[in-house]
N, C-alpha and C positions, 0 to 999 in steps of 0.2 A: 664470495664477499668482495665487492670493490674495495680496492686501497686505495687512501689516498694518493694524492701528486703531489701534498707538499703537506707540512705541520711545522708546530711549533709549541712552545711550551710559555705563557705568561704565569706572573705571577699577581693578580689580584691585590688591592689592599687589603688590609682586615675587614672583615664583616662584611665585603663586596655580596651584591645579590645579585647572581646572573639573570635568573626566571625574570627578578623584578625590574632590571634594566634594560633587558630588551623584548620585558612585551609590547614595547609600543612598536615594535618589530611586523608584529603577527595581530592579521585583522579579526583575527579566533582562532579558538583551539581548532578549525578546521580549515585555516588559510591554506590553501594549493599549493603557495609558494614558500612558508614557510610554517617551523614544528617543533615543540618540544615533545621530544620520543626519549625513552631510556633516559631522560635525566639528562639529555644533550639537549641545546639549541641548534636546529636546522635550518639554515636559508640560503634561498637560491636566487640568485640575481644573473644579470650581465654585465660584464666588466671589458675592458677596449681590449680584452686579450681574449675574449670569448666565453660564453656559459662555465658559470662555477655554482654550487655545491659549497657554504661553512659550515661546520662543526664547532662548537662550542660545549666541553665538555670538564667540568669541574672532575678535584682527582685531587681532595686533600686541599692544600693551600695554595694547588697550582689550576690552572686554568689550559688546558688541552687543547687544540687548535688541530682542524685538520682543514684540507680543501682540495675537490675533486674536481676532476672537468679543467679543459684550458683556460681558463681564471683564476687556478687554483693558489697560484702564487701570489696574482691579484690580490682576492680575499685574504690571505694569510696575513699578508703583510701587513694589510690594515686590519686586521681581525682585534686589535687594542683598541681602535676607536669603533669598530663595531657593536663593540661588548661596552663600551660605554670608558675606556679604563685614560680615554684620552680627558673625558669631559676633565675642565677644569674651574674649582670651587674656592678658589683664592677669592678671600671678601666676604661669602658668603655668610662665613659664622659671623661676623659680626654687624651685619646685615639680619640677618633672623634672630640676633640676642634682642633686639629692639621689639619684635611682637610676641608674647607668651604662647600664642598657638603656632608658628613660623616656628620659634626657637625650640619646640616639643618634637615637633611633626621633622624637625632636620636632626633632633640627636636620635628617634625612634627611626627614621628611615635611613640612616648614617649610610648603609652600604649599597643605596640606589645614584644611579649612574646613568646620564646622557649619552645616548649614541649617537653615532655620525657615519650614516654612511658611506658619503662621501657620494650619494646618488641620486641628483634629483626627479625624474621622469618618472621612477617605480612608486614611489609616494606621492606623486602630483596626480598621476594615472587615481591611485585612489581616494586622493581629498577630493577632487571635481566630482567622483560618483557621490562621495560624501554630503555635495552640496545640497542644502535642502532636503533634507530626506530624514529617516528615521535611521537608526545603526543596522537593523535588521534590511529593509531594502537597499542599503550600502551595502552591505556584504554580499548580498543575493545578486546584485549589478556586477560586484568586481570577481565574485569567482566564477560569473557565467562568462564575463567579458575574459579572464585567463584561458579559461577552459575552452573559448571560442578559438583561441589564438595558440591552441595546445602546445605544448613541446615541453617533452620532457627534459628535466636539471638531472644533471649527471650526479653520480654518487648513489648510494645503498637506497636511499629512501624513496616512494613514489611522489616526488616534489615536481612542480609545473616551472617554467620559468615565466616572469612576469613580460607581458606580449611586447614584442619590440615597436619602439615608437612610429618608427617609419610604418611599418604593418598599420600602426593603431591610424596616422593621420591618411592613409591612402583609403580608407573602410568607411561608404557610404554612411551616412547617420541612421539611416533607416534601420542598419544591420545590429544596431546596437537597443532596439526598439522591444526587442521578445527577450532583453534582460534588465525593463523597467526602466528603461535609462531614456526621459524624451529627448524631443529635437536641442533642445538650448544645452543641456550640460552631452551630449554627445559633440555638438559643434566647439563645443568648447575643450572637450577633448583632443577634437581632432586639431585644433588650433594648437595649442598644446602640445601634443604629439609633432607638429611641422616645426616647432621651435623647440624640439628638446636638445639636437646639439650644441645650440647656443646658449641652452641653459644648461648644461654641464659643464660649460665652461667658462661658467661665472667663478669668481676670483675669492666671493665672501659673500655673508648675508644680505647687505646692503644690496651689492649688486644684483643679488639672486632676485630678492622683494620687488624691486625697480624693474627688473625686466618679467616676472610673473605676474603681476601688478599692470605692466602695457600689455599685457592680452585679453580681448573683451573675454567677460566671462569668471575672471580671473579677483578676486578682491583681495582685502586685506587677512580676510580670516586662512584663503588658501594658500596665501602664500606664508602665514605664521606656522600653517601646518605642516606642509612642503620644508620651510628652512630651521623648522626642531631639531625633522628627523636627518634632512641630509647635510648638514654642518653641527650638527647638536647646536646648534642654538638657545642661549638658558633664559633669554630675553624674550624670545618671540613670545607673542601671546596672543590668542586669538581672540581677535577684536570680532564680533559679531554674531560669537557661537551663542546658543540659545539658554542653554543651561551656566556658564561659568561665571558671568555676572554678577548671577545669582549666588554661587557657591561663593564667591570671592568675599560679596557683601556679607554672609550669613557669617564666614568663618573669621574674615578679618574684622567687622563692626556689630556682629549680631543681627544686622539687617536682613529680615528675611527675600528679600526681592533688591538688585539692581543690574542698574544698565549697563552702557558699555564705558561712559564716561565716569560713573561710583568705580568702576572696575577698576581703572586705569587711575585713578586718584589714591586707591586702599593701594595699591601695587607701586608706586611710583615712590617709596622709601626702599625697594627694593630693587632697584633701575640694576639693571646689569644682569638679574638673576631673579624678573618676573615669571620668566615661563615657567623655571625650577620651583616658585614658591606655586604656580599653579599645579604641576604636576605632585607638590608632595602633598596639595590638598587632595586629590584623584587618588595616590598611594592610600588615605586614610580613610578612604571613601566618604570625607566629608559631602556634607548636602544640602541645601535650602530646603525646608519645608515646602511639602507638595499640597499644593490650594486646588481642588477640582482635577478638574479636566487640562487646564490650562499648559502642566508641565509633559503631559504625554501626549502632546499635538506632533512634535519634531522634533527631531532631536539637533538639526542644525538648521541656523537662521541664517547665517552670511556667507556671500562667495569667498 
């Protein structure tokens, strides 16, 4: 049995939800790179100290922390905002007391929590395959495109690490061809991939969007996706996705159908903490009425 390189013990708030804060972690129960196994959260990234290995493992009212592999410290250390425990919700309650479904959907999901990884490039890697596509041929693109770029994450589990960037921007487009992925969102990978240093070390959101934003390829929707997960961002919101619109209109005004502009007008009482009021509508699996054919065409509209 591997032992850890390094742990720690957090302490949660009340009613905290591990599973439920960091699935937006994990692309499915069968991500390569990360897993909930045994009741723990696994994920395996890279860190400027080298491949690690988190553990995230509840234990009563404490919160268990372990990290394997030369990162392991790395991960540790921020393993509180991994786990979502850094997100902060100052405002919010009284922000969501103003709409009856906002204010139900925030006491019923009380112990869901924003993460931050603190890493942009692992999540960029897979909003671009995201772009345009159904969730099912996203998935199928990014565990072939992992699996292409194999190497295994240290620690107990058989976890992949997510393909390093420089690997991803050096790797003809064509190579990326027999995992559904065409010429335009490969090129734009690979563009992506030659600027991921300088996108890790962006300062804040703002700056992050600005510079993911100047790369063809690149729009508004991927860069609200990209800066959720790697600053926990509670604001971002993705402007252009196909379905949320829709879901925003139906749950905020009963409106079965709208765009991106209804979106952002139903959301805009909640400025500071829109993505949150988006995400707790996804927690309740709220949903707009399905008309035909219409809602199972794609599942994403926007770069």
């Amino acid at each position: 049995m591997t032992s850890p390189a390094a742990h720690r013990t957090l302490r949660p708030p009340a009613g905290y939800r591990l599973a439920r804060s960091v699935r937006s972690l994990t692309f499915s129960p069968y991500d390569p790179c990360a897993r909930v196994a045994g009741g723990a959260f696994w994920w395996a990234t890279r860190t400027p100290a080298g491949p690690a290995t988190l553990a995230l493992r509840p234990a009563g009212d404490e919160l268990v922390v372990e990290g394997y592999g030369p990162g392991a410290d790395w991960v540790v250390e921020r393993a509180d905002a991994i786990a979502g425990l850094r997100d902060d919700l100052t405002g919010f309650a009284d922000l969501a007391a103003a709409h009856p479904v906002v204010a139900r959907l925030a006491r019923e999901h009380h112990g869901l929590r924003m993460p931050a990884t603190g890493q942009v490039f692992p999540r960029l890697l897979r909003a671009v395959l995201e772009q345009k596509v159904t969730g099912k041929e996203a998935y199928r693109a990014y565990a072939a495109t992992v699996r292409h770029f194999r190497e295994p994450a240290p620690g107990p589990l058989s976890l992949l690490l997510p393909p390093p960037a420089a690997a991803v921007a050096a790797t003809p487009y064509w190579v990326f061809h027999p995992f559904g992925v065409e010429q335009r969102r490969a090129e734009t990978l690979r563009r992506a991939a030659a600027a991921a240093e300088r996108l890790e070390q962006c300062a804040d959101t703002v700056e992050a969007t600005r510079r993911l934003t100047a790369i063809p390829g690149i729009g508004p929707w991927t860069a609200a996706e990209v800066v959720r997960i790697a600053y926990g961002d509670p604001d971002a919101v993705s402007v252009g996705d196909y379905h949320i619109p829709n879901t925003v209109a139906w749950a905020l005004a009963g409106e079965p159908r709208g765009n991106d502009a209804r979106m952002l007008a139903l959301l805009e009482p909640f400025r500071g903490h829109r993505g949150r009021v988006c995400l707790l509508l996804e927690a309740a699996g709220i949903q707009a009425p399905r008309y035909g054919p219409r809602a199972t065409i794609r599942s994403f509209a926007g770069y």
